[in-house]
DOLUM-274809 format. One line per 3 residues: number of its first residue (from 1); their letters; for each residue x, y, z of N, C-alpha, C, O. Coordinates in Angstrom, 2 decimals, m for minus. Each point is the difference from the previous one (the first is absolute). Example, Ala and Ser with C-alpha at 12.3 -4.5 7.8 and 13.67 -1.06 7.14 Angstrom:
BEGIN
1	AS	13.19 m5.69 7.80 m0.89 1.19 0.00 0.90 1.20 0.00 1.04 m0.02 0.66  m1.39 1.07 m1.38 0.82 1.19 0.06 m0.77 1.09 0.73 0.51 1.11 0.17
This chain:
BEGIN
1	XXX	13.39 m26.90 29.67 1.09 m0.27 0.89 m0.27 0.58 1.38 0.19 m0.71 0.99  m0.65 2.02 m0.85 m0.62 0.17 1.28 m0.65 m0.72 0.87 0.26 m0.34 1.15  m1.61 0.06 m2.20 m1.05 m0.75 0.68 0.71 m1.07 0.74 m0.08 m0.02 1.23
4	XXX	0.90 m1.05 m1.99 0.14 m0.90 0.16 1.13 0.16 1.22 m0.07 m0.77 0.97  1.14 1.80 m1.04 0.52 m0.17 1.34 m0.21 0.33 0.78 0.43 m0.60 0.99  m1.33 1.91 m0.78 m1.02 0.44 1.28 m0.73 m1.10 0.45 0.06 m0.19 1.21
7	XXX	m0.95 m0.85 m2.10 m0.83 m1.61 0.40 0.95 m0.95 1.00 m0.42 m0.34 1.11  1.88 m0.10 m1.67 0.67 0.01 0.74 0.57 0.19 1.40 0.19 m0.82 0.90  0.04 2.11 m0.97 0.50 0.98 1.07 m1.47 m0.23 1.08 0.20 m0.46 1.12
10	XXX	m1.52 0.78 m1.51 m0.93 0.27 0.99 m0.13 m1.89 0.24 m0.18 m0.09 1.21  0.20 m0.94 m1.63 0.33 m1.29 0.45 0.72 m0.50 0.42 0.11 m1.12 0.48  0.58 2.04 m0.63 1.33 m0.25 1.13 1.72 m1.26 m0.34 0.91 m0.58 0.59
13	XXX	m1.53 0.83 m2.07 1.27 m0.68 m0.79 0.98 0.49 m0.21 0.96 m0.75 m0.12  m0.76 2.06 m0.02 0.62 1.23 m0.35 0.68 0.97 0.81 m0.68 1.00 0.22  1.88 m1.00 0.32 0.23 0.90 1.04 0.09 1.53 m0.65 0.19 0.29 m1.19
16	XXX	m0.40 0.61 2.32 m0.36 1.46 m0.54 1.30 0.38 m0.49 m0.03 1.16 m0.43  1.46 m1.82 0.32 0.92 0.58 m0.59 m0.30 m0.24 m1.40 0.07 0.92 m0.82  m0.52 m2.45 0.39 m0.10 m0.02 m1.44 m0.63 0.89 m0.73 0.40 0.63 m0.98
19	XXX	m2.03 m0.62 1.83 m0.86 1.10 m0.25 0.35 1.47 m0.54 m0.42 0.65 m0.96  1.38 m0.41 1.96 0.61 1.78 m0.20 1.03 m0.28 m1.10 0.21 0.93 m0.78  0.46 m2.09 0.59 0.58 0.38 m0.97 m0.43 m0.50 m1.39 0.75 0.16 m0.97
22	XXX	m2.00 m0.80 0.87 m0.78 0.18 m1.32 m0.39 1.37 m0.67 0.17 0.26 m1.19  m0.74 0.62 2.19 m0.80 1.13 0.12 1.53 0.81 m0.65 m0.06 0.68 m1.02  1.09 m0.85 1.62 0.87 1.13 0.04 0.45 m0.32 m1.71 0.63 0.81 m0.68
25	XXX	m1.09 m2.18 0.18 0.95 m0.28 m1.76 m1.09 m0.29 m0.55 0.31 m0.86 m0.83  m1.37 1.02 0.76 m1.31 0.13 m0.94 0.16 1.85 m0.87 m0.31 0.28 m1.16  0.64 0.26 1.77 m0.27 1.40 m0.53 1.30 0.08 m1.00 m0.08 0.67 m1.03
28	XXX	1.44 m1.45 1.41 1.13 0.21 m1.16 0.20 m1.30 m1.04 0.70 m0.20 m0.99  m1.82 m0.68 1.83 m0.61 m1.43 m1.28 m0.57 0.81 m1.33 0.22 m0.23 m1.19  m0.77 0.95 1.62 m0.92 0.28 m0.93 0.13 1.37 m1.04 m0.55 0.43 m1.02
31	XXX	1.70 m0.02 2.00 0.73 1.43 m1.20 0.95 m0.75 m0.46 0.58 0.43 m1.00  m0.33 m1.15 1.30 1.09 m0.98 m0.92 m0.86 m0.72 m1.28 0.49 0.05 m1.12  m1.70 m0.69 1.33 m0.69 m0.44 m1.07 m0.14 0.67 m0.85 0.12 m0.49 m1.12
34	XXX	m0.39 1.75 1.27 m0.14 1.19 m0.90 0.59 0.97 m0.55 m0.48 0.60 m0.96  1.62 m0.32 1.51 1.03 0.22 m0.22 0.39 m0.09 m1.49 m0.08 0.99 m0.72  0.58 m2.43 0.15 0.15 m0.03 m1.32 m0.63 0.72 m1.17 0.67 0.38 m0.96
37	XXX	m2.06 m0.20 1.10 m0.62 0.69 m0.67 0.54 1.49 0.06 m0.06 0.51 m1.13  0.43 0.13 1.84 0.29 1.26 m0.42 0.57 0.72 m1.19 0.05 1.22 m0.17  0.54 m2.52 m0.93 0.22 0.35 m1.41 m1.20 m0.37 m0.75 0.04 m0.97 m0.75
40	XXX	m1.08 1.65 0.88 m1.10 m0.41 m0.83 m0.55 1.68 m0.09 0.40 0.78 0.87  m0.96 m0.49 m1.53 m0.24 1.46 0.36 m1.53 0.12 m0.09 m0.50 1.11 m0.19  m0.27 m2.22 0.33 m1.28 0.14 m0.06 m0.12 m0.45 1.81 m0.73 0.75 0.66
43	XXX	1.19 m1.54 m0.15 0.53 m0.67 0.92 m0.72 1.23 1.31 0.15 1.22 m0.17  m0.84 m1.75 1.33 m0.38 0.58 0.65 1.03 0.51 1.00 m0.16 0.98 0.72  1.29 m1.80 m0.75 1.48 0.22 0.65 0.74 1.59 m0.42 0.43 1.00 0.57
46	XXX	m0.64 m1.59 m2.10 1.08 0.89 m0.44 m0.58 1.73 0.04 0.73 0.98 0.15  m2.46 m0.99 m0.34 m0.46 1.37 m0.04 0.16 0.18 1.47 0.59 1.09 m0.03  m0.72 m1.46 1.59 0.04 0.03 0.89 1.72 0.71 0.49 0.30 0.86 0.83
49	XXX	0.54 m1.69 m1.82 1.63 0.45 0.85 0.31 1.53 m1.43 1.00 0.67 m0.24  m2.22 m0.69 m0.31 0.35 1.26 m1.08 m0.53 1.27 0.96 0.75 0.89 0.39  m2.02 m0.95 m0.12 m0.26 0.74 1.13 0.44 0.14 1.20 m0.44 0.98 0.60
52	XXX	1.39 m1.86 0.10 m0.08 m0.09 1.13 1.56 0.05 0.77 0.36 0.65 0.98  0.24 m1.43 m1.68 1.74 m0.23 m0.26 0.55 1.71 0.31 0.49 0.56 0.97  m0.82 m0.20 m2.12 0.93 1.46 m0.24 m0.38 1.05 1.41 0.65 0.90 0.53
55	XXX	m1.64 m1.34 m0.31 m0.22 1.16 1.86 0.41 m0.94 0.82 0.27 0.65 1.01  m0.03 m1.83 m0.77 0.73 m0.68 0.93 0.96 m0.14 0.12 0.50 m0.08 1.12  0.21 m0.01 m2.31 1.64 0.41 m0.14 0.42 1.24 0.64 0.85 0.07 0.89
58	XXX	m1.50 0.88 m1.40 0.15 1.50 0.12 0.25 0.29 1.80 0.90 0.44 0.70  m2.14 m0.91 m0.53 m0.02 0.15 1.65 1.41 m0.66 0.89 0.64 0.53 0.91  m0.49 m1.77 m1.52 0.76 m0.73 0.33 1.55 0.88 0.46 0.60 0.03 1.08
61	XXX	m0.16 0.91 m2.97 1.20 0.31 m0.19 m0.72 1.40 0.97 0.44 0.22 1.13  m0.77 0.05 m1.31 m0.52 1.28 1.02 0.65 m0.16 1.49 0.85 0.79 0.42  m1.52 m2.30 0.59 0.18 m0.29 1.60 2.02 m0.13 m0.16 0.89 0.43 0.73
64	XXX	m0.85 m1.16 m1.96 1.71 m0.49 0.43 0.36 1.85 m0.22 0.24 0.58 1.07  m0.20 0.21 m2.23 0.44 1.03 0.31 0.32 0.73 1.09 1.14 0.31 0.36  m2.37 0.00 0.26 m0.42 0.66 1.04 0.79 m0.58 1.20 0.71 0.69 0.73
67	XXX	m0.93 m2.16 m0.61 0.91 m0.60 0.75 1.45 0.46 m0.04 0.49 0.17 1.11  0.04 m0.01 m1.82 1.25 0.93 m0.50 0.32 1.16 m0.25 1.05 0.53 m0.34  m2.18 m0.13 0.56 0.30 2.38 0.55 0.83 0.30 0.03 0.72 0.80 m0.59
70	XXX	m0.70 m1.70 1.68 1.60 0.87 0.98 1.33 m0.13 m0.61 0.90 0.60 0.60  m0.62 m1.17 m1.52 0.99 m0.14 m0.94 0.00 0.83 m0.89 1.08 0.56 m0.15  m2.17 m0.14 m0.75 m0.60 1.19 m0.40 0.42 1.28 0.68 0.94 0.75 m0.24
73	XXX	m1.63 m0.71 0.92 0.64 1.62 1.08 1.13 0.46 0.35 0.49 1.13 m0.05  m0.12 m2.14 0.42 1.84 0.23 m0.21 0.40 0.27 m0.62 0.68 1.01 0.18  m0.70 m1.70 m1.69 0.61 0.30 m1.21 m0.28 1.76 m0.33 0.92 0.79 m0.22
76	XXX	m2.05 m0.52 0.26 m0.39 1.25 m0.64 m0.22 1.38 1.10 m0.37 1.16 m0.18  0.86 m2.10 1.61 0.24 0.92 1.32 0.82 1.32 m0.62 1.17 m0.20 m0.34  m1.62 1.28 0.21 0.71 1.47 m0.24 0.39 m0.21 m1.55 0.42 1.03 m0.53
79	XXX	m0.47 m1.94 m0.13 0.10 0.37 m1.23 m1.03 1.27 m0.64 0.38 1.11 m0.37  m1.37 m1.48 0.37 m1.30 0.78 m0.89 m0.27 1.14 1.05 m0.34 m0.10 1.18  0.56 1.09 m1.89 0.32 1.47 0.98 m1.49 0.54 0.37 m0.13 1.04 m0.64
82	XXX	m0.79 m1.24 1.24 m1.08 0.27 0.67 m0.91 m0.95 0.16 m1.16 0.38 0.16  1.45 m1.72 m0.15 m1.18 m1.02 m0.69 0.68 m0.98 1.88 1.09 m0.30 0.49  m1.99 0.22 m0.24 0.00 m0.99 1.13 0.36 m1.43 m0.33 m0.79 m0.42 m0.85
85	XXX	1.55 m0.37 1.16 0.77 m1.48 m0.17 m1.10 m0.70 0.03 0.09 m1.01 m0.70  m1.46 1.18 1.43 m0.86 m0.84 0.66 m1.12 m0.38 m1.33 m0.55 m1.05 m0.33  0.53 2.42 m0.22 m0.77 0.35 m0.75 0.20 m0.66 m1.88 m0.85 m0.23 m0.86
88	XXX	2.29 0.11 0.86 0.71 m0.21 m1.13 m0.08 m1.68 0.00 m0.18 m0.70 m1.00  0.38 0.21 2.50 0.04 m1.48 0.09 m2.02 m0.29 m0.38 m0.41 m0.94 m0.69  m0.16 1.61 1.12 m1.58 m0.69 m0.26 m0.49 0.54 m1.30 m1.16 m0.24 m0.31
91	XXX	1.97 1.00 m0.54 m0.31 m0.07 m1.47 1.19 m0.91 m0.43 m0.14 m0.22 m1.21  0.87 m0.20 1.53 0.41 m1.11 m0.28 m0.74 m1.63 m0.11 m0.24 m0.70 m0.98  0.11 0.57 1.85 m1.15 m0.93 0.20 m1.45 m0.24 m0.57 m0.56 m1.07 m0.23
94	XXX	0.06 2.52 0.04 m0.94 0.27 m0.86 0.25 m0.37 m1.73 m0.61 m0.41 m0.99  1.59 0.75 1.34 1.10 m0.47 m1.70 m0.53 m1.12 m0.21 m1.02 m0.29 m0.63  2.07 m0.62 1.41 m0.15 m1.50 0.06 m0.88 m0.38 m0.09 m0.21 m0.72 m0.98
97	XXX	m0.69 0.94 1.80 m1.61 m0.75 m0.33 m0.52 0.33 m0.93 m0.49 m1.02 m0.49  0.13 2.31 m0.43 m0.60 0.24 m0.53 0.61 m0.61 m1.65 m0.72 m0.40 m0.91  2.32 0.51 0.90 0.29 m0.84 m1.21 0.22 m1.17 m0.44 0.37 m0.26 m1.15
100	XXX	m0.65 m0.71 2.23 0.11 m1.32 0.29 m1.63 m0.34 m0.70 m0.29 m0.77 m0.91  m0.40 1.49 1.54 m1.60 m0.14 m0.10 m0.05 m0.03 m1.52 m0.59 m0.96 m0.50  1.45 2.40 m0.77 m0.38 0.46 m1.02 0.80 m1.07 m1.10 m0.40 m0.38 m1.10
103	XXX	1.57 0.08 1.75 1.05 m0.71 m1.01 m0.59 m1.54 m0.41 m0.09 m0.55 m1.09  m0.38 m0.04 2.90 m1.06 m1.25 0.15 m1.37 0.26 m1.01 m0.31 m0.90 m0.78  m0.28 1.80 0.82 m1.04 0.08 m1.04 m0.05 m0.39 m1.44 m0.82 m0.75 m0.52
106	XXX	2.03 1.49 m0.16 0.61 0.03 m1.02 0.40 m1.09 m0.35 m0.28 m0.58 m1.05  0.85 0.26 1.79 1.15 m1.84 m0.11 m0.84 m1.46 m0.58 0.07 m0.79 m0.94  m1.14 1.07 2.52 m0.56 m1.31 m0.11 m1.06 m0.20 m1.53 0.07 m1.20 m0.27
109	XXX	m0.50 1.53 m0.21 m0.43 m0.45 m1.23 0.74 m0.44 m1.52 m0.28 m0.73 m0.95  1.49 1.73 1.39 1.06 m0.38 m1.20 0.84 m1.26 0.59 0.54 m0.87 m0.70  m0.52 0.96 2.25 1.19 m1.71 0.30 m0.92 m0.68 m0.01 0.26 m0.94 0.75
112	XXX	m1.47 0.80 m1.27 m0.87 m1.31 0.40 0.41 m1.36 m0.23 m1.08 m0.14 m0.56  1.50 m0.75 0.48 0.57 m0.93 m1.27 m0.92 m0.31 m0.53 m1.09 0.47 0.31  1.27 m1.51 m1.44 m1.51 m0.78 m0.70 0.19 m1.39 1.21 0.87 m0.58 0.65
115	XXX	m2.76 0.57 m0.97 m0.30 m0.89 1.03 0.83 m1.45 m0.44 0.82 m0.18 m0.89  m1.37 m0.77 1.86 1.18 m1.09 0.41 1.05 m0.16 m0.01 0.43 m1.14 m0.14  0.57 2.43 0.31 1.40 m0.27 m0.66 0.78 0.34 1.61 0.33 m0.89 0.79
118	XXX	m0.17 2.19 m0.60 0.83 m0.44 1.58 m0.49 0.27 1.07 0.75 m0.16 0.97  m2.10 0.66 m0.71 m1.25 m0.35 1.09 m0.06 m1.69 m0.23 m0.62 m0.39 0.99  0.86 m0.42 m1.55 m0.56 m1.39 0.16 1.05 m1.00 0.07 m0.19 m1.20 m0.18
121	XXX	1.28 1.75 0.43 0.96 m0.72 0.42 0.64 m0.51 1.08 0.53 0.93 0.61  m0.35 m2.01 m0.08 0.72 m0.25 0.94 0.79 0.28 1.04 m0.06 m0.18 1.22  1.10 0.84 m2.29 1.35 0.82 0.95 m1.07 1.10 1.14 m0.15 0.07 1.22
124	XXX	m0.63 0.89 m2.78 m0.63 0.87 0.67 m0.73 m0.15 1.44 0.21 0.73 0.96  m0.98 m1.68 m1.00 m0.76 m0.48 1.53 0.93 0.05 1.11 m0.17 0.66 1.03  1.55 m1.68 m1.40 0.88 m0.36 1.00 0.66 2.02 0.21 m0.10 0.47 1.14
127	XXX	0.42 0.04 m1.76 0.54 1.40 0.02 m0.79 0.73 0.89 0.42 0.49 1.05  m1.60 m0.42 m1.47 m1.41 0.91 0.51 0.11 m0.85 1.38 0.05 0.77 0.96  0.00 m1.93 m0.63 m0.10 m0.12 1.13 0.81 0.15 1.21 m0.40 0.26 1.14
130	XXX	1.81 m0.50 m1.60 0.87 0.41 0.89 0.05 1.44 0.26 0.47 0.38 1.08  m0.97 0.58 m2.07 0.34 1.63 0.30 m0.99 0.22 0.79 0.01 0.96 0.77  m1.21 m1.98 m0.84 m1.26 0.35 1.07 0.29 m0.36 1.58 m0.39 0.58 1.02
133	XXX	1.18 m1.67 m1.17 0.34 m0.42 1.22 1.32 1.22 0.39 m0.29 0.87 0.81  0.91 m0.88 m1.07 0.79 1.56 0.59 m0.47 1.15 0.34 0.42 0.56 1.01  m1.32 m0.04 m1.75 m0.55 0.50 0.36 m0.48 0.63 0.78 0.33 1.04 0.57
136	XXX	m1.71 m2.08 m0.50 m1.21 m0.31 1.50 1.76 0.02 0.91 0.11 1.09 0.56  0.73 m1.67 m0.40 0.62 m0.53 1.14 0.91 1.25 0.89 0.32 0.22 1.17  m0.14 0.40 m2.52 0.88 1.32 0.24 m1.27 1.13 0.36 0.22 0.99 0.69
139	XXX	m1.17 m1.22 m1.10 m1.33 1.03 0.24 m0.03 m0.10 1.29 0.35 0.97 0.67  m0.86 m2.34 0.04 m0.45 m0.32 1.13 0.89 0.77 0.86 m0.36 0.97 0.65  1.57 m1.44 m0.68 0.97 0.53 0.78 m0.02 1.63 0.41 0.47 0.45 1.04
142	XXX	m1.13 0.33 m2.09 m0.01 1.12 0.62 m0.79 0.36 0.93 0.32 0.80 0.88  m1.57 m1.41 m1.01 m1.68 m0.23 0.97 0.71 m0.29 1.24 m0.70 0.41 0.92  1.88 m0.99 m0.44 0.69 m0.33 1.15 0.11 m1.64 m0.10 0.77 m0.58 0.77
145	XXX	m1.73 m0.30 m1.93 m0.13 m1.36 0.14 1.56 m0.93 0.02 0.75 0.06 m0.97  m0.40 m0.92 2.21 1.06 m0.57 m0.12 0.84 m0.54 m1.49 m0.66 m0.57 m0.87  1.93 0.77 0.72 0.13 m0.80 m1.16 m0.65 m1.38 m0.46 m0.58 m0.29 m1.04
148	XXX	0.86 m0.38 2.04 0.20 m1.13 m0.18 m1.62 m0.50 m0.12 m0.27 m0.91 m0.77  m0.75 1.52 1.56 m1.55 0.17 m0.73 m0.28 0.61 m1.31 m0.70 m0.47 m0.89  1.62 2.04 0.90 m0.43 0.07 m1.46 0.28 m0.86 m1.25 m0.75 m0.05 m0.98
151	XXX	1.96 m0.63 1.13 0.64 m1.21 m0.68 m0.68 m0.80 m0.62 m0.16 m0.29 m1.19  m0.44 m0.21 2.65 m1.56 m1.24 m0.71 m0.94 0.73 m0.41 m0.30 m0.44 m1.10  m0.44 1.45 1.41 m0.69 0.56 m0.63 0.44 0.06 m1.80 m0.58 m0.61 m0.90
154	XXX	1.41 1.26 0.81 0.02 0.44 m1.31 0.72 m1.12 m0.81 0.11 0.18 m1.21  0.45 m1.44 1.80 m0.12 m1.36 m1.00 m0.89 m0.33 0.52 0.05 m1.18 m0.38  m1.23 1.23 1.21 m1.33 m0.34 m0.65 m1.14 0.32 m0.86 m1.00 m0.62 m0.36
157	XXX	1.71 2.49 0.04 m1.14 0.65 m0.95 0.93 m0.93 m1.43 m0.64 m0.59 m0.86  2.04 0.61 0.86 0.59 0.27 m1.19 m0.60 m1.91 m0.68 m0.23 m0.43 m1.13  0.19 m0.14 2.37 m0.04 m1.58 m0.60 m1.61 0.17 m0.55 m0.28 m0.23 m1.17
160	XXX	m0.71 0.66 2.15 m1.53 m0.10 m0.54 m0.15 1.31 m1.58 m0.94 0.20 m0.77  1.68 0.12 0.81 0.01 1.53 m1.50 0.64 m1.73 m0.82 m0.70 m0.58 m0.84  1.69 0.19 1.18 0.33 m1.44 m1.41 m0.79 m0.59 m0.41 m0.13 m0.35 m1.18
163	XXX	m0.79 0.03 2.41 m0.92 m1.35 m0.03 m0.95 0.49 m0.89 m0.53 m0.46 m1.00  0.48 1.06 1.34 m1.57 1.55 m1.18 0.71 m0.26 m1.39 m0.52 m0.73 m0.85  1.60 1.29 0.69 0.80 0.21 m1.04 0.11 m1.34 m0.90 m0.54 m0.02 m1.11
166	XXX	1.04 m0.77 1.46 0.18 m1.51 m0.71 m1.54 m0.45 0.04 m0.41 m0.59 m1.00  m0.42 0.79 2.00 m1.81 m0.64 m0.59 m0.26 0.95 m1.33 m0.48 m0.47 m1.03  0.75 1.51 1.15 m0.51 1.07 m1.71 0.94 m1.05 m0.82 m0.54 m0.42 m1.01
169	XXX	2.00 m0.14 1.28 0.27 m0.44 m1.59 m0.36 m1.07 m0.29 0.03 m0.27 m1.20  m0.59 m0.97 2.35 m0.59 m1.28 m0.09 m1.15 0.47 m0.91 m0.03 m0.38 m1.17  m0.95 1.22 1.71 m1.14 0.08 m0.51 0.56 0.60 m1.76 m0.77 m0.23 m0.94
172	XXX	1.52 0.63 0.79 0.20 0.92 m1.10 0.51 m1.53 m0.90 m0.12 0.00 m1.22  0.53 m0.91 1.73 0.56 m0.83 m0.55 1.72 m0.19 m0.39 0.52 m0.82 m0.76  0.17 2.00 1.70 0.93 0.33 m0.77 0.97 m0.85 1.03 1.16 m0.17 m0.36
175	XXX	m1.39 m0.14 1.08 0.94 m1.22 0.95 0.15 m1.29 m0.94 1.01 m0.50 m0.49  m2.38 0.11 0.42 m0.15 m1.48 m0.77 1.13 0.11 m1.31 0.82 m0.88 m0.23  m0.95 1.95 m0.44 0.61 0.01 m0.97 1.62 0.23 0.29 0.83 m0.67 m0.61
178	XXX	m0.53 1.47 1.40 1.11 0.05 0.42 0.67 m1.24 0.37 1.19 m0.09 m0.28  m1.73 m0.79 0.80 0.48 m1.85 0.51 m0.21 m0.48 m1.15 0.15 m1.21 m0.12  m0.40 1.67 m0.59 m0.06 m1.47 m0.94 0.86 0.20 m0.70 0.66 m0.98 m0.33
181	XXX	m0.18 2.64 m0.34 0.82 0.81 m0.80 1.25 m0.83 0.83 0.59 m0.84 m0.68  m0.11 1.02 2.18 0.46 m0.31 0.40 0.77 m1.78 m0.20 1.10 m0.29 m0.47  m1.76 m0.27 0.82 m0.51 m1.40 m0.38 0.44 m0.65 m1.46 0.67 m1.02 m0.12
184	XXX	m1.19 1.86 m0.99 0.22 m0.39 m1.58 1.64 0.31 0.26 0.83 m0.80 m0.44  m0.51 1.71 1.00 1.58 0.75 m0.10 0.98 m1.48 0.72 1.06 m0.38 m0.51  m1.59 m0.18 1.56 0.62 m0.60 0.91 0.11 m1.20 m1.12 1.09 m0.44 m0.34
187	XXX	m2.39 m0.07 m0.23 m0.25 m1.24 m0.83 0.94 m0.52 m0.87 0.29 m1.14 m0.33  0.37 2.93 m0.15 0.65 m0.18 m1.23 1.43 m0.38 0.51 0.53 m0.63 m0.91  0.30 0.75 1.96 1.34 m0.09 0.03 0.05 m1.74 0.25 1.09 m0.58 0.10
């Protein structure tokens, strides 16, 4: 898909907006393809978000904490009789991250589901994609990026994460079957 729209683009068929916005939904095409697999536990996905998930979360609940100190400090302002507010709020935070990280460790192997069951579903794609598109949109916004840019941005990660998403169940076969399931149902009334 590159090749072919960079060939394009340098022939001059292609204006550089299409261009940038191939580039910008190839990278959530393709975590969307893969994606489904993460209920497989042999799955190069799933050992990847086993390692990798639980410190990204962590960090994650860590920045929003921290982001929120100062709510912290207040609360415990002159409560704790020699202990600095400042000090109480960044073991707080330390909290957060660090049990987000331990609870995520723990979790993800026991919530795995069995494979093809609600990683390979439908709803799921359409779900996963709208929370992606909020997201990115609400993310952007903090970077300073206009709404109304981050907007398209993040229904364009959330639409190219579908497109990924529904090619894993074509290929999986589980669309075809789904229309026809569909189809026999319609046949019968």
């Amino acid at each position: 898909m590159v090749t072919a729209i960079s060939s394009l683009y340098l022939g001059g068929l292609v204006s550089t907006r299409i261009l940038t916005t191939a580039l910008l939904a190839i990278p959530f095409t393709l975590i969307g393809a893969i994606f489904p697999d993460i209920d497989h536990h042999r799955s190069s996905v799933y050992r990847w978000a086993e390692r990798y998930v639980p410190a990204i979360l962590g960090v994650i609940a860590a920045a929003v904490a921290n982001h929120h100190r100062f709510i912290l400090m207040k609360v415990t302002e002159g409560r704790i009789f020699g202990v600095n507010s400042a000090f109480t709020a960044g073991v707080g935070v330390a909290t957060t991250g660090w049990m987000t990280w331990v609870v995520t460790r723990r979790l993800l192997p026991q919530l795995r589901p069995s494979h093809r069951t609600v990683t390979h579903r439908i709803s799921t794609g359409i779900l996963l994609s709208v929370c992606i598109a909020a997201v990115l949109a609400a993310g952007l916004r903090v970077f300073g990026i206009t709404s109304v840019v981050g907007s398209a941005l993040g229904c364009l990660a959330g639409k190219a994460f579908l497109t990924g998403f529904m090619s894993h169940l074509l290929a999986d076969g589980i669309l075809v079957k789904n229309f026809r399931h569909m189809m026999d149902r319609l046949n019968r009334r």
